[in-house]
C-alpha positions in Angstrom: -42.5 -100.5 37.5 -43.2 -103.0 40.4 -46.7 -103.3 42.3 -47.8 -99.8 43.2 -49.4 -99.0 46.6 -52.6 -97.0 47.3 -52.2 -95.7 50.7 -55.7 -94.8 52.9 -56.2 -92.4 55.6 -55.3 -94.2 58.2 -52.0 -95.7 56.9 -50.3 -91.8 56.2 -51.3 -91.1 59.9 -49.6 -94.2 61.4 -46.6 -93.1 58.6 -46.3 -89.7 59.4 -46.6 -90.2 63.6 -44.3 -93.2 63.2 -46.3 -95.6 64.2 -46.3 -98.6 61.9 -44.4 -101.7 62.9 -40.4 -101.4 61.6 -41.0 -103.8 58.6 -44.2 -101.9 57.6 -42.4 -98.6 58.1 -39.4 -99.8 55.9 -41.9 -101.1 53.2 -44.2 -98.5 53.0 -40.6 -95.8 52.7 -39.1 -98.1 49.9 -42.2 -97.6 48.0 -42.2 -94.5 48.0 -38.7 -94.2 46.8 -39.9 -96.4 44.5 -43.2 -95.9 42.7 -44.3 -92.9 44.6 -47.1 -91.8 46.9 -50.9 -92.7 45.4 -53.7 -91.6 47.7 -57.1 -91.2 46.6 -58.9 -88.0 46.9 -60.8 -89.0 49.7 -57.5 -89.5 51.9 -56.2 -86.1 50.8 -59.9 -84.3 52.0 -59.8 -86.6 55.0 -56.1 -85.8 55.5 -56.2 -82.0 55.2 -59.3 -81.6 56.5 -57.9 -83.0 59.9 -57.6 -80.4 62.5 -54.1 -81.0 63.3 -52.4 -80.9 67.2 -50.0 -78.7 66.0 -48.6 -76.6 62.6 -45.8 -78.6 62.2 -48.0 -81.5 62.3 -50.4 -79.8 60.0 -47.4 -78.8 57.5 -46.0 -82.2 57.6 -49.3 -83.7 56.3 -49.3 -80.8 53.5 -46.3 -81.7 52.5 -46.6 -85.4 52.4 -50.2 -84.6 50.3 -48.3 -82.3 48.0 -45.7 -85.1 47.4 -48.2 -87.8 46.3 -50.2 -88.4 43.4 -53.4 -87.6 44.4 -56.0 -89.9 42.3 -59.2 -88.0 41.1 -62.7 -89.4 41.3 -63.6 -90.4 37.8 -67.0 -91.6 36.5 -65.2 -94.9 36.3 -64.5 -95.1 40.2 -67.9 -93.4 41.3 -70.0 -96.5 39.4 -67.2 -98.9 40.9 -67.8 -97.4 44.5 -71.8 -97.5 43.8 -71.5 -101.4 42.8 -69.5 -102.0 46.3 -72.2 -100.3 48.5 -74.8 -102.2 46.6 -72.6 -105.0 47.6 -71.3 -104.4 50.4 -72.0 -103.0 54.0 -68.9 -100.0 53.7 -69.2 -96.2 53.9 -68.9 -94.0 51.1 -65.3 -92.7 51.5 -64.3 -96.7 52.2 -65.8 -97.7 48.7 -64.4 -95.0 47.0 -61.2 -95.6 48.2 -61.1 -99.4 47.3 -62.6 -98.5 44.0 -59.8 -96.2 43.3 -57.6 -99.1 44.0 -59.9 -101.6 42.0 -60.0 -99.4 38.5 -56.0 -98.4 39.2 -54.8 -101.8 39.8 -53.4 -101.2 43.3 -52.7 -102.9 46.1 -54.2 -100.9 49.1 -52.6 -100.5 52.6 -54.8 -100.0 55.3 -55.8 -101.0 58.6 -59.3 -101.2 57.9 -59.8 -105.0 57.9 -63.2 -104.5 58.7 -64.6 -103.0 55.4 -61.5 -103.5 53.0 -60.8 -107.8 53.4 -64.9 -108.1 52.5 -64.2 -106.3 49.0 -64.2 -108.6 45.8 -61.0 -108.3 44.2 -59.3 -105.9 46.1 -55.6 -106.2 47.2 -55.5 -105.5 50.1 -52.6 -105.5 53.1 -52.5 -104.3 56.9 -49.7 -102.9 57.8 -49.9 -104.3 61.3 -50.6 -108.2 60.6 -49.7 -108.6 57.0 -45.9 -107.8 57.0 
């Protein structure tokens, strides 16, 4: 198995509404077919937790949730997450996220430049500038 791809909040959204530039689109599609969908737990309460324009908008992002690996918050991840907000100025569900990418080895895919380039270690693309 290749490099596998943990996919925030914001990067399912821009997905699943088609938004992502072509080559981002195509990459993120062939790694799926590839390695699978891994979102952290965060994105899946962030994700269904969305109040949705529409039910077929709502049951699109169910479905895409129930088609991923959905990566739990283990004791391992929360002291990770702790030691980036002692670190580092980033909000909860943003350290837990790039913890979960930290302690599973993956590269994340987000367009949060902001908080995720400033994270020790993590690998890290955008979508939007990095493809």
């Amino acid at each position: 198995m290749g490099t596998a791809y943990l996919l925030d909040t914001n990067t399912v959204i821009y997905f699943l509404d088609g938004l992502l530039p072509e080559k981002a689109l195509d990459f993120v599609e062939e790694n799926l077919d590839e390695t699978g969908g891994f979102v952290s737990i965060i994105s899946k309460i962030e994700l269904l937790g969305w109040q949705a324009p529409s039910p077929s908008a709502s049951k699109k992002v169910e479905n895409f949730v129930k088609d991923c690996e959905v990566l739990s918050l283990t004791d391992e991840i929360a002291n990770k997450a702790i030691e980036i907000r002692r670190t580092q100025k980033i909000k909860l569900p943003d350290a837990v996220i790039a913890a979960t990418a930290l302690i599973g080895d993956f590269t994340l895919i987000s367009r949060n430049d902001d908080d995720f380039r400033k994270v020790p270690g993590l690998k890290y693309i955008n979508p939007f500038t990095d493809m």
